[in-house]
Backbone as a printed PyTorch tensor [residue, N CA C, xyz], in Angstrom:
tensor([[[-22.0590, -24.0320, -10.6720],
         [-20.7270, -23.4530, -10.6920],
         [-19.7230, -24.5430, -10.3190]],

        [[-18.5230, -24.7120, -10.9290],
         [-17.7140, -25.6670, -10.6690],
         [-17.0110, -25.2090,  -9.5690]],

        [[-16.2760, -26.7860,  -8.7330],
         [-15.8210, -26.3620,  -7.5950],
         [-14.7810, -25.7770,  -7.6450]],

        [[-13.8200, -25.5240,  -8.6440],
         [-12.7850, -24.4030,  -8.9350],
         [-13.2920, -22.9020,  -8.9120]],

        [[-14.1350, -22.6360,  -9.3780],
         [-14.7670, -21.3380,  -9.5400],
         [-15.1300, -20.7230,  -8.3520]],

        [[-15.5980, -21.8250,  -7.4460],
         [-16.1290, -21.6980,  -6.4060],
         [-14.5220, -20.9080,  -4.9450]],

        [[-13.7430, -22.0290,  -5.4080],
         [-12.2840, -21.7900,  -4.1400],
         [-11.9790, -20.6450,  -5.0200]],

        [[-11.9380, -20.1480,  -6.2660],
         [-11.0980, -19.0420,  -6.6470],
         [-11.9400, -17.9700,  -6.1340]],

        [[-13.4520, -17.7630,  -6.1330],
         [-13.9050, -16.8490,  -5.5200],
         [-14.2010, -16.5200,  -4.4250]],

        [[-14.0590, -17.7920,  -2.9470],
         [-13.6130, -17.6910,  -1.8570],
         [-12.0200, -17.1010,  -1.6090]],

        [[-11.2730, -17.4930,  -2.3370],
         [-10.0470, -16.8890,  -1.7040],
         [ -9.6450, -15.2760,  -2.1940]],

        [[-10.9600, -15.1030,  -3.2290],
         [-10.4350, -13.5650,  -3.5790],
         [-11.1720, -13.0390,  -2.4850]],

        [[-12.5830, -13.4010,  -1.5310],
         [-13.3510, -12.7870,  -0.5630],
         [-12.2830, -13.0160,   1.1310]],

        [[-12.1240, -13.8310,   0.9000],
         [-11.2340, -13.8740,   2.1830],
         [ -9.9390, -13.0530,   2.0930]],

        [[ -9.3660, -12.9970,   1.1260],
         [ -8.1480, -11.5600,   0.4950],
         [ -8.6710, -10.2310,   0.9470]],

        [[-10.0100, -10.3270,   0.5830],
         [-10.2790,  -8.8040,   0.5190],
         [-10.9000,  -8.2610,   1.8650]],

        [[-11.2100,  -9.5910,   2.4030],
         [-11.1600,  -9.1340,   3.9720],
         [-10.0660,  -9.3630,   5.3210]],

        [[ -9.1630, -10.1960,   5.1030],
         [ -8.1460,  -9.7530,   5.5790],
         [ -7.2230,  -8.6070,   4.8140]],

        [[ -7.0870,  -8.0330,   3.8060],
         [ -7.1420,  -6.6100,   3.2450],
         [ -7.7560,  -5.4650,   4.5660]],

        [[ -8.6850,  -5.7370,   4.7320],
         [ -9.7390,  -5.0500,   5.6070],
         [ -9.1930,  -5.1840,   7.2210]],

        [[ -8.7970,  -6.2910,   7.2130],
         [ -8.6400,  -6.7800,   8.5160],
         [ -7.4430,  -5.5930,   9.3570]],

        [[ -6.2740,  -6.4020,   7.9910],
         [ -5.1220,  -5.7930,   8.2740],
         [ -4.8440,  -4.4220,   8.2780]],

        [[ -5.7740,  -3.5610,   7.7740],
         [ -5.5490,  -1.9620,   7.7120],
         [ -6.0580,  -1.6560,   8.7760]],

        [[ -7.0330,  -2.1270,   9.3650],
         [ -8.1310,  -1.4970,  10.4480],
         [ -6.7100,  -1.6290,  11.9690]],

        [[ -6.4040,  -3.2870,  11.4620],
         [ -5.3180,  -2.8450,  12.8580],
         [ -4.1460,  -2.0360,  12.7920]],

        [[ -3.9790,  -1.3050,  11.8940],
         [ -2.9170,  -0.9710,  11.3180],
         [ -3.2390,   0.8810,  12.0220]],

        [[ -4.2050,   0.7830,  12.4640],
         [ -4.5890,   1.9780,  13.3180],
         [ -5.3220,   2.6120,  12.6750]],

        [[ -4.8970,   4.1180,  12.1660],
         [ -5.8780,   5.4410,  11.6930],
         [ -6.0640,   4.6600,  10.4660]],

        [[ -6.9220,   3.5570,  10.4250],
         [ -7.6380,   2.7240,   9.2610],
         [ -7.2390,   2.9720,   7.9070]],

        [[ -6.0060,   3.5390,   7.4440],
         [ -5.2190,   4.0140,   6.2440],
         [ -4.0530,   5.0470,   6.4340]],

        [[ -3.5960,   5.3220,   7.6260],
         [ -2.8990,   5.9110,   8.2910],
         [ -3.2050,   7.5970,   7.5890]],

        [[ -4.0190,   8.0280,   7.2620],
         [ -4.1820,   9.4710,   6.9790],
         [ -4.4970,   9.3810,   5.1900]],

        [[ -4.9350,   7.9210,   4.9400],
         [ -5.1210,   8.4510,   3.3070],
         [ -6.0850,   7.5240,   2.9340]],

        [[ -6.6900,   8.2900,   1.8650],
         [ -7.7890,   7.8720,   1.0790],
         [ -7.1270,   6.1930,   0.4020]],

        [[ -7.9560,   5.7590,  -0.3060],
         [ -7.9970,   4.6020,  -1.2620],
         [ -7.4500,   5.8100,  -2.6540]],

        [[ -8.0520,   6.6080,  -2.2250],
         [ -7.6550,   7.7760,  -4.2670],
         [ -5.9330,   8.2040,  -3.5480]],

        [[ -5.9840,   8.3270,  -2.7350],
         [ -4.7280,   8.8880,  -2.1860],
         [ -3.2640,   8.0790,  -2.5000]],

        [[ -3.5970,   6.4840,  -2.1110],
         [ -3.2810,   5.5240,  -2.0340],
         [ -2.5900,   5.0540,  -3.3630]],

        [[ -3.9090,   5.0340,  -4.2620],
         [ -3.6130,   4.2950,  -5.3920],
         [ -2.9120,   5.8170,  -6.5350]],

        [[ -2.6250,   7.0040,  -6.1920],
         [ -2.4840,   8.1500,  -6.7110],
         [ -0.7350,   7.7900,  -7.1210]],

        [[ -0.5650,   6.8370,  -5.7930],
         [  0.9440,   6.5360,  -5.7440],
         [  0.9730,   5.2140,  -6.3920]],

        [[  0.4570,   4.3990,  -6.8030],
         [  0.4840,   3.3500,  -7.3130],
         [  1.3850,   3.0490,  -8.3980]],

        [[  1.2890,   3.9800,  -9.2820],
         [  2.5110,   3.7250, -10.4110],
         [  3.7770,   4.2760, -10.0940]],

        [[  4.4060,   4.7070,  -9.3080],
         [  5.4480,   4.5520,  -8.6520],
         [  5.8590,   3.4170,  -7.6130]],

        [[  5.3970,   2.6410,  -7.5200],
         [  5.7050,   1.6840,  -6.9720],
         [  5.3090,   0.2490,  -7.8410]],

        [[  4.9550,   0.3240,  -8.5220],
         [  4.4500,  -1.0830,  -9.1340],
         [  5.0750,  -0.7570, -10.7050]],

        [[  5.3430,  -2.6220, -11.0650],
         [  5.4120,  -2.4800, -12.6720],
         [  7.0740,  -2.4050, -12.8620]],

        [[  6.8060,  -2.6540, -14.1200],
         [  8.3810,  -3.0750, -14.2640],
         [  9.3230,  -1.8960, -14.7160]],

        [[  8.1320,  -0.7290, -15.1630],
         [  9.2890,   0.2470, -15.0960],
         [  7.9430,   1.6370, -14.4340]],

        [[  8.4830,   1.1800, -12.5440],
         [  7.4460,   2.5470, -12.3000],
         [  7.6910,   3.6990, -12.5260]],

        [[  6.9320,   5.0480, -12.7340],
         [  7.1830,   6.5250, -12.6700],
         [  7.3420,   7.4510, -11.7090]],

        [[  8.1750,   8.1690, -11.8270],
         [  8.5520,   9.1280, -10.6890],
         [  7.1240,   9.3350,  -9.8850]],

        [[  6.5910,   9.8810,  -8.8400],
         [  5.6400,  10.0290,  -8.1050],
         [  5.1190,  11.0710,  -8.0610]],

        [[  3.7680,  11.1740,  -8.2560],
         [  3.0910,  12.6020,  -8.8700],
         [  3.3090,  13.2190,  -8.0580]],

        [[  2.3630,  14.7000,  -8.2900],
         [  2.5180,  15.6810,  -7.0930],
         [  1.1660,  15.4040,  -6.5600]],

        [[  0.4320,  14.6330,  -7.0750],
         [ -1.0080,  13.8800,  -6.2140],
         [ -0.4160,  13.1190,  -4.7550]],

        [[  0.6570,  12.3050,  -5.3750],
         [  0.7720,  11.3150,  -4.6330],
         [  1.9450,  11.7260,  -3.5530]],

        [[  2.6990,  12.5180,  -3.8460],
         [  3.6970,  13.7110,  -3.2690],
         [  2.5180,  14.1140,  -1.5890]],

        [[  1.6160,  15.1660,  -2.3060],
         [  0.5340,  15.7630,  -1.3400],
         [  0.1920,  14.6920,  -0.1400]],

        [[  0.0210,  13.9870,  -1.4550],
         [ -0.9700,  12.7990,   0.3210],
         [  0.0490,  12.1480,   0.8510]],

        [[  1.1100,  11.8160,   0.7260],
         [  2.2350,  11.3070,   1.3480],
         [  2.5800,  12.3830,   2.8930]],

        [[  2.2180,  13.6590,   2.2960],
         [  3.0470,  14.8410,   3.1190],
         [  1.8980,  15.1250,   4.4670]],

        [[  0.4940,  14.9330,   3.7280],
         [ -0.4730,  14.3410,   4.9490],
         [ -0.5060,  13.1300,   5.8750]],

        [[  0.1750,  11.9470,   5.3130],
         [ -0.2720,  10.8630,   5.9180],
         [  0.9590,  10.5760,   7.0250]],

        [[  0.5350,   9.7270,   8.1450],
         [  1.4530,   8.9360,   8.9980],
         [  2.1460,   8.2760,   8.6210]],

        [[  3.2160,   8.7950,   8.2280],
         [  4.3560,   7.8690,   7.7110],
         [  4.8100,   6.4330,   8.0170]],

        [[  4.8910,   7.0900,   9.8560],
         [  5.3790,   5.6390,  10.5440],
         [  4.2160,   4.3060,  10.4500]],

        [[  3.0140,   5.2500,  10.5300],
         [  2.1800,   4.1860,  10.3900],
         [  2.0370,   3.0590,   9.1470]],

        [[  2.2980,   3.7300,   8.1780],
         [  2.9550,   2.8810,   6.9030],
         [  3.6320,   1.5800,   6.9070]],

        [[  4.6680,   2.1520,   8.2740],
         [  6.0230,   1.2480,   8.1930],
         [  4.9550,  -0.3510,   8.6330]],

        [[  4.0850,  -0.6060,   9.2420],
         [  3.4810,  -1.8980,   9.1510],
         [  2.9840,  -2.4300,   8.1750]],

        [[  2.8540,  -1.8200,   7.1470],
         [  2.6520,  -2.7340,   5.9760],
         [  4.1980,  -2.8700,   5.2540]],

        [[  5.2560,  -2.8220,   5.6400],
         [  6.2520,  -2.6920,   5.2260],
         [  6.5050,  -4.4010,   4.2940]],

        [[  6.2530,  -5.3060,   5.7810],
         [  6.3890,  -6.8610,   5.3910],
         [  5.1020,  -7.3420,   5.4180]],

        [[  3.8010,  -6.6650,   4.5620],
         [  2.7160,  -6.7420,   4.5270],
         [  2.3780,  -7.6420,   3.4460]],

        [[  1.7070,  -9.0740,   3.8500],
         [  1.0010,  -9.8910,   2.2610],
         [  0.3800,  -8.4960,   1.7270]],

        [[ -0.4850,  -7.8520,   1.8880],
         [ -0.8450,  -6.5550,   1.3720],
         [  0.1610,  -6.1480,   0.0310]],

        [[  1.2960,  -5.8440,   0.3140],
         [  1.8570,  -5.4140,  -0.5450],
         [  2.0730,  -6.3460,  -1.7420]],

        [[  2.5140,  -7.2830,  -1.4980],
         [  2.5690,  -8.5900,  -2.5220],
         [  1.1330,  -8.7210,  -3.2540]],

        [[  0.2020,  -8.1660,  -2.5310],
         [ -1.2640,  -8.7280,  -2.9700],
         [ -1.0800,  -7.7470,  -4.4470]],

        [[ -1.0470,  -6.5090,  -3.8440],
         [ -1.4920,  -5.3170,  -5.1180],
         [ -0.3910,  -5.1860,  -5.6540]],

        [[  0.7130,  -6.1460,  -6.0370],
         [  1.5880,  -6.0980,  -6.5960],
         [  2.4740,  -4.3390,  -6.3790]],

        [[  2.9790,  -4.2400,  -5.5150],
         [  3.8190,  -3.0340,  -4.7910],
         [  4.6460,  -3.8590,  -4.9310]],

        [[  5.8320,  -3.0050,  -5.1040],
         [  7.4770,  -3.1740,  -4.4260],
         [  7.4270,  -2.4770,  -3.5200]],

        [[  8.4040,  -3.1380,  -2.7110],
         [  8.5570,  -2.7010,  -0.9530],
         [  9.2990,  -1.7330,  -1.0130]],

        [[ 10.3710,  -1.9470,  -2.1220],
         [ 11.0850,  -1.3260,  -1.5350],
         [ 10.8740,   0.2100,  -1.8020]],

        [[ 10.1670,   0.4140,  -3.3410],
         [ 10.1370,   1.3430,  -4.2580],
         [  9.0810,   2.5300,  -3.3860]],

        [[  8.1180,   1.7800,  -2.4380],
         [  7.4540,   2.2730,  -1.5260],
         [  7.8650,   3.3190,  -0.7970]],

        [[  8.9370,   2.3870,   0.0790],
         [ 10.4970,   2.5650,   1.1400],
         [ 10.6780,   4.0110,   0.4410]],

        [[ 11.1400,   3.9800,  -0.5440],
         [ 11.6990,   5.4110,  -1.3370],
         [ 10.6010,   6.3060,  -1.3110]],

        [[  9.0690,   6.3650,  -1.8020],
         [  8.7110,   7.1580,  -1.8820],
         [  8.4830,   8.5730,  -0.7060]],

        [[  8.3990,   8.5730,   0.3440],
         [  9.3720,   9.9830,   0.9830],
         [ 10.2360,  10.6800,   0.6010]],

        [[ 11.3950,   9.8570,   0.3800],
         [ 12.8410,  10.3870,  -0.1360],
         [ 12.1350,  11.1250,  -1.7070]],

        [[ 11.6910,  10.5670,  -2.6540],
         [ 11.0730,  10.7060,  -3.4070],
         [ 10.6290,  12.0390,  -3.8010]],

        [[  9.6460,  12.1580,  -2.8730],
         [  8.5510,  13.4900,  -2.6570],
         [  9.5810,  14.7580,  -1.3540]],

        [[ 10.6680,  14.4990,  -1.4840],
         [ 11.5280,  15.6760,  -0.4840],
         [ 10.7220,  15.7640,   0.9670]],

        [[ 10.2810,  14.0700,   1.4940],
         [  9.6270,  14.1800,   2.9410],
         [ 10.6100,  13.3780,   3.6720]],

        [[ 10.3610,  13.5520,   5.3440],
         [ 11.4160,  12.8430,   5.6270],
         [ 10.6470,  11.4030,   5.9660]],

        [[ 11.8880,  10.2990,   5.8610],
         [ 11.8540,   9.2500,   5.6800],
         [ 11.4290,   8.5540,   7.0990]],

        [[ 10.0840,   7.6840,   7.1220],
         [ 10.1240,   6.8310,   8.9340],
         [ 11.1150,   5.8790,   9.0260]],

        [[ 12.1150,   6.2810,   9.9130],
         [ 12.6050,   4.8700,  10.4630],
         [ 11.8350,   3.6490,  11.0510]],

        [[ 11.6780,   2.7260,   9.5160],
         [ 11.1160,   1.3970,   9.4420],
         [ 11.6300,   0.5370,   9.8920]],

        [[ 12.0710,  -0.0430,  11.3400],
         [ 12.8850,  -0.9230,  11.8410],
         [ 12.1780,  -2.4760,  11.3000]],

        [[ 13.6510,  -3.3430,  10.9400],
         [ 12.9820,  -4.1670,  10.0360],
         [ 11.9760,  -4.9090,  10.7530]]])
C-alpha cells in the first residue's frame, strides 16, 4: 500500500475517533438521539439547497437536549459531516421548539 493511502486512511480513523471522543464528552453520548435520529435531520442542514425538516427529524429534536447540542455548535464535527451551523441553529425555530440559548 502506498504511503499516501496509508495517511489518508489514518486520518479518516483518527476522525472517526475523535468523532467518538467528542460526543462521549459532550455528555448523554448524543444528547437524547439516535445516529437515525441525527442523520433524519441531515438534509436540512447540509447542501446547497437544504429541505425544510421532516416530521422525523421535528420528533427527535422535541426529545433531545437541546442545550446539550449547543457544544457542538463550534464543533470540527460539524465541518466534518458537512452541516451548516447555522442552518442547525434554526432547526428548533424550524420544528415550532423552543430555541437553547447557545452562548457563543
Amino acid at each position: 500500500m502506498e504511503a499516501k493511502q496509508k495517511l489518508v486512511i489514518f486520518v479518516a480513523l483518527v476522525m472517526v475517533a475523535s468523532v467518538g471522543i467528542e460526543i462521549a464528552a459532550a455528555g448523554d453520548s448524543s444528547c437524547g438521539l439516535s445516529i437515525a435520529d441525527l442523520m433524519s435531520c441531515k438534509p436540512a442542514v447540509s447542501g446547497p439547497k437544504p429541505m425544510p425538516p421532516s416530521e422525523k427529524c421535528c420528533t427527535a429534536l422535541g426529545k433531545a437536549d437541546l442545550p446539550c447540542l449547543c457544544t457542538f455548535k463550534n464543533s470540527p464535527i460539524i465541518s466534518t459531516f458537512k452541516i451548516n451551523a447555522t442552518l442547525a441553529m434554526d432547526l428548533p425555530s424550524k420544528c415550532n421548539l423552543n430555541s437553547p440559548n447557545c452562548a457563543a
